[in-house]
N, C-alpha and C positions, 0 to 999 in steps of 0.2 A: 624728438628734438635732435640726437646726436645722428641722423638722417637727415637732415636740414642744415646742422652745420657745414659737413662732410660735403653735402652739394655745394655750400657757399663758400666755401674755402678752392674746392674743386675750378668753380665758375672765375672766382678772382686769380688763379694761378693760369685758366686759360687765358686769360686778358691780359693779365702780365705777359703771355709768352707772342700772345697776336699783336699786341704793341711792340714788339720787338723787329718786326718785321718791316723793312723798310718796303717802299712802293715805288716807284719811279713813271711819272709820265710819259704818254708818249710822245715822242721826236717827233717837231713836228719840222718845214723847208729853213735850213740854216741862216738866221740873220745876223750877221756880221754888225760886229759894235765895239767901240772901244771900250764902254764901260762894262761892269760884269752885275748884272743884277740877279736874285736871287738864288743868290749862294747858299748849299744848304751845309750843316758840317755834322761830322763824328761825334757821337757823345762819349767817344772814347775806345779803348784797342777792341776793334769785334773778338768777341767768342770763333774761332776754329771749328766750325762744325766738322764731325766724324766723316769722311768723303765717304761717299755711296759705296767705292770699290779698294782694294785692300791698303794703297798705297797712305801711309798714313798724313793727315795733314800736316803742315808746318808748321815751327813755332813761330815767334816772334821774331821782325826782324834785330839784328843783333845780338841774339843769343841764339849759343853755341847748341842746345836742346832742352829738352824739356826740363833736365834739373838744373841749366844753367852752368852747367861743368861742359868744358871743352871732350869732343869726343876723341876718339884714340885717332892718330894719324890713318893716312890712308896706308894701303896696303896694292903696289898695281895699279889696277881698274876699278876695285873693292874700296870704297868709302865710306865711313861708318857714318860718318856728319848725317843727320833725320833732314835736312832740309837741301842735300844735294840729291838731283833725279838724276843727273847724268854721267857718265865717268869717260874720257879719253878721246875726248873730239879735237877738231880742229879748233884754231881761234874763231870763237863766237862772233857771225855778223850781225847773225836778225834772229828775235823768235817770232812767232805766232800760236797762241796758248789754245786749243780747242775748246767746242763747247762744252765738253765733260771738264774742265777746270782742272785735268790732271794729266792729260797728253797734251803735248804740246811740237810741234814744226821745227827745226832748229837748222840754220842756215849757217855755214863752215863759208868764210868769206874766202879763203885762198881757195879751196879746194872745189866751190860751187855745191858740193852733197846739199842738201836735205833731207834731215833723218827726224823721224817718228819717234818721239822719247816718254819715258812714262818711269816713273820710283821704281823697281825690282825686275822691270823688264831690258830685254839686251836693247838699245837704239837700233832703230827699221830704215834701212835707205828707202827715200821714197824715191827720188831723182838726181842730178847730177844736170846740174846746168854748169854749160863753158860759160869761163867766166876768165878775163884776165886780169891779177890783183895787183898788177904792179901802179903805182901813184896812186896807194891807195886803196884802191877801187876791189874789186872784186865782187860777191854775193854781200850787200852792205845792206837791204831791204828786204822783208817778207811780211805780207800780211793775208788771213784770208777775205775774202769774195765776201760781198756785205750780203750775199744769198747763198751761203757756203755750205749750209744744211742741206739744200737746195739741190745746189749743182757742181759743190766739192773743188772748186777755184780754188787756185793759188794766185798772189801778185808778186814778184821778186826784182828788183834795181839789182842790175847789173852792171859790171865794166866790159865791154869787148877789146879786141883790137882795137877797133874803129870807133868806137862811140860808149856812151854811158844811154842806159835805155830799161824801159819798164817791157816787162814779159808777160805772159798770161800758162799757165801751165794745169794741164787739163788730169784726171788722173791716166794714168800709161799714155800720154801722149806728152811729145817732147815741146819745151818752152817757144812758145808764139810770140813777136814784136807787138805790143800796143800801142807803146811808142818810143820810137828809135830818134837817131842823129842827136843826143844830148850832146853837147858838145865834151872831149875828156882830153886828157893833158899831162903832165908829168908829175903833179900834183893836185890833190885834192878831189880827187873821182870820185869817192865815196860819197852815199846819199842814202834817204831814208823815207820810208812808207808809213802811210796811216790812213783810216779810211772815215771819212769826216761824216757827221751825224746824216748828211741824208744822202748816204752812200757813193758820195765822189770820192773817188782816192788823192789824195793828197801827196805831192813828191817834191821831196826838198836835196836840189839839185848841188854839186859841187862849184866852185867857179872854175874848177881845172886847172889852176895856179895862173889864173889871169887877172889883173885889179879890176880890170873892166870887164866884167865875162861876157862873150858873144851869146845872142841866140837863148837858148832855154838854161846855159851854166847861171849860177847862180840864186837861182829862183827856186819861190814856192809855187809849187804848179797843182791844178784845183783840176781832174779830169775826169770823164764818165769811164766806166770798164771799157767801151770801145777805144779809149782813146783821145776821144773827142773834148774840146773845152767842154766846162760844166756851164750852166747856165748859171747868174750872177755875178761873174768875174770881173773887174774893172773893167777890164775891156773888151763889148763883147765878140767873140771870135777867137780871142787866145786865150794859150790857158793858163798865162801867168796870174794869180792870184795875189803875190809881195814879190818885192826884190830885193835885194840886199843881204843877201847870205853867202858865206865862203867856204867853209866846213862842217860843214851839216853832220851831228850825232845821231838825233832822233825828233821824233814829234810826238807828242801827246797832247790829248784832249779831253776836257773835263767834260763826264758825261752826263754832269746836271747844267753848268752852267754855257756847255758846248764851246769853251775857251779853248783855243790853241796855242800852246806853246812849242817852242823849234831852239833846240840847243845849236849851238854854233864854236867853231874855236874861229875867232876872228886877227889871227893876228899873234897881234900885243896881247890880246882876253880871250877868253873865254866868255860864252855871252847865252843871257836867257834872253830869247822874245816870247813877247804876246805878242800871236798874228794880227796884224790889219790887212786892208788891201793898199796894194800900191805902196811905195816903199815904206820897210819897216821903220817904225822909230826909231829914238834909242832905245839900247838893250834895258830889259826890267830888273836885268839881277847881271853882275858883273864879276869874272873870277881874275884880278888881274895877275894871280899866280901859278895860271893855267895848265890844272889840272885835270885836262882832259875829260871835256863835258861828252857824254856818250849819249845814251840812249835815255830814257825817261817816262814816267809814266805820271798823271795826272787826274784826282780825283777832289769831291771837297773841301777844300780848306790844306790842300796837301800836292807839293810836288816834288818827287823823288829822280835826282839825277845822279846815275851810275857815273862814276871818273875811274878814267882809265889810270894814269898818271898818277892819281893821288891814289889809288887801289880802294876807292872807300865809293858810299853812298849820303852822296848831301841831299837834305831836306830842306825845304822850305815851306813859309805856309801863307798864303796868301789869303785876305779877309774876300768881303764880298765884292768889295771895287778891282779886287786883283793888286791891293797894295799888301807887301810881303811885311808879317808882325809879329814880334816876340826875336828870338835868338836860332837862327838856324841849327842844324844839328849836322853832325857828320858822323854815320855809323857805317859801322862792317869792318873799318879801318884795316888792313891786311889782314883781313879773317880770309879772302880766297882771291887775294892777290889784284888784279886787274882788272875792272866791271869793266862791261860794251855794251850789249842788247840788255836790253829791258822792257817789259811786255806787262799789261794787265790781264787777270784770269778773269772768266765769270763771275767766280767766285768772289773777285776782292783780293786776292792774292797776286804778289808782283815776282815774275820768273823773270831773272838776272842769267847773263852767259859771262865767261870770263873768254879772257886773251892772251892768256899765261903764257902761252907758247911764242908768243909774238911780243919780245921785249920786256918778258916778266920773270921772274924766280918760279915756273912750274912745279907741280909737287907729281909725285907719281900717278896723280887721277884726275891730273890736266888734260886738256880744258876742258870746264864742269858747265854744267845748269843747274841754277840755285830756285828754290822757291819761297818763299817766305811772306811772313805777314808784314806789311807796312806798319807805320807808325799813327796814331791817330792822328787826325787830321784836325783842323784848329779855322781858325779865320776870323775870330772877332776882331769888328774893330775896337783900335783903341778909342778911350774918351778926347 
């Protein structure tokens, strides 16, 4: 008899744990829609599984470590905070998180580096793309190759002299045009990368400080790795996918219900879009105290935009229509000064870069990369 229990309690605890595990379909050719159906959401903050390799996982976002006590200041280079990986870079442009969910790519926008960063390890140069950062501009884009296991791509948006342009960067071989002549200006160069569910990259262009941008400024551009328009674009042969953008922070993309969002500083606002094709709407969400919408990450019921300005992390939670519900939150609020890049890991984890050095109050282990656990995600509608 207590042989039979022993198995059935055994059997019920494995079930409990195989329920736990989420599954996700496969992607299948991206269909563009305004409305967002089947949304699916968090049943609340995930469990932190133990990472395979020594670096230990993160806490929760908004807290300071595991007991919730703020850690000792830095020291140098030496940062005791559990959920800082990096210590003494340039101003954070772009990440790109690996697939082990604990190295990660990290883009220095004045200086062009990309260095290889990892919790207890020194940061690894991997390259050094020219890069000119003045109006803006500089290394403001990086993501990898949507067959990056594969064949170890990089993508990076650059500013040159001449122009704002997407590169292809191979390992030991120096950065390739994929496509050039974006148009750049005395402001607003900066742009941002993302690689859309059936592997076209997505490039959300500057206007260059023009109201009318010429040519490819301004734009969300929808392209294959060669370059080339993606197939389904409004119009086919180019590869504007929306227009209407001025100051592009980031993009992110929900990867159940494949919705894209593109922060914006428009102006007078700061601005969230939901992509369509062909000019964007109004903005979904509007900050007219513009505090410096940056970079972003986007999953279930959840999207998290780093602010420069405001030195913090706002949430929001959109239901399954993509209408945002309940009370936003703003966390991190001058816990590490300045957010920019912001990146989803395999894992579920969102790695943040700062910009301390670039108009912020830096601390001695400026400028950092953060890791951390987002916030659960929500999305019911109301009644």
């Amino acid at each position: 008899m207590g042989g039979r229990v022993r198995r059935a309690a055994a059997a019920a605890l494995l079930g409990l744990l195989l329920a736990g595990c989420a599954t996700f379909p496969d992607e299948g050719p991206r269909q563009w829609r305004e409305q967002l159906q089947g949304m699916g959401e968090l049943g609340g903050p995930p469990v932190v599984p133990d990472p395979p390799t020594p670096p230990p996982a993160a806490p929760p976002g908004g807290q300071a470590g595991q007991s919730g006590q703020a850690p000792p200041p830095p020291t140098g280079c030496t940062d005791p905070d559990p959920q800082v990986v990096a210590t003494c870079l340039g101003p954070v442009g772009a990440i790109a998180v690996l697939p082990d969910s604990v190295t990660a790519l990290v883009a220095e926008r004045t200086t062009g580096r990309i260095l290889r960063v990892r919790r207890g390890v020194e940061p690894e140069l991997v390259t050094t793309v020219p890069v000119d950062a003045t109006g803006g501009g500089g290394l403001t884009g990086l993501v990898l190759s949507p067959s990056y296991i594969e064949d170890q791509l990089l993508y990076a948006y650059v500013t040159t002299p001449q122009d704002n342009r997407v590169v292809r960067i191979a390992p030991r071989e120096g950065p390739k045009p994929v496509l050039a002549g974006i148009p750049r200006g005395t402001t607003n160069n900066a742009g941002a990368l993302a690689v859309d569910v059936d592997g076209s990259l997505l490039v959300a262009t500057g206007d260059a400080g023009n109201p009318q941008p010429p040519g490819l400024a301004g734009k969300l551009l929808r392209i294959n790795t060669l370059g080339r328009p993606s197939s389904g674009n409004p119009v086919p042969g180019s590869p504007v996918l929306s227009t209407g953008l001025h100051s592009p922070g980031g993009i992110c993309i929900d990867p159940v219900t494949t919705a894209t969002w593109v922060t914006d500083r428009a102006g007078t606002q700061d601005v969230l879009h939901l992509v369509v094709p062909g000019p964007l709407p109004p903005p979904a969400w509007t900050w007219p105290d513009r505090p410096g919408v940056a970079g972003c990450m986007a999953q279930p019921g959840l999207i998290a935009v780093a602010q420069t300005g405001a030195a913090s992390l706002f949430v929001l939670r959109p239901n399954e229509r993509g209408v945002f519900t309940g009370t936003p939150e703003t966390l991190l609020t001058g816990t590490y000064g300045r957010l920019s890049a912001a990146a989803p890991a395999p894992d579920g984890l969102l790695w943040l870069g700062t910009v301390n050095k670039a108009g912020g109050q830096p601390v001695p282990s400026d400028d950092r990369v953060i890791r951390i656990q987002p916030p659960a995600g929500g999305g019911q509608s109301r009644a």
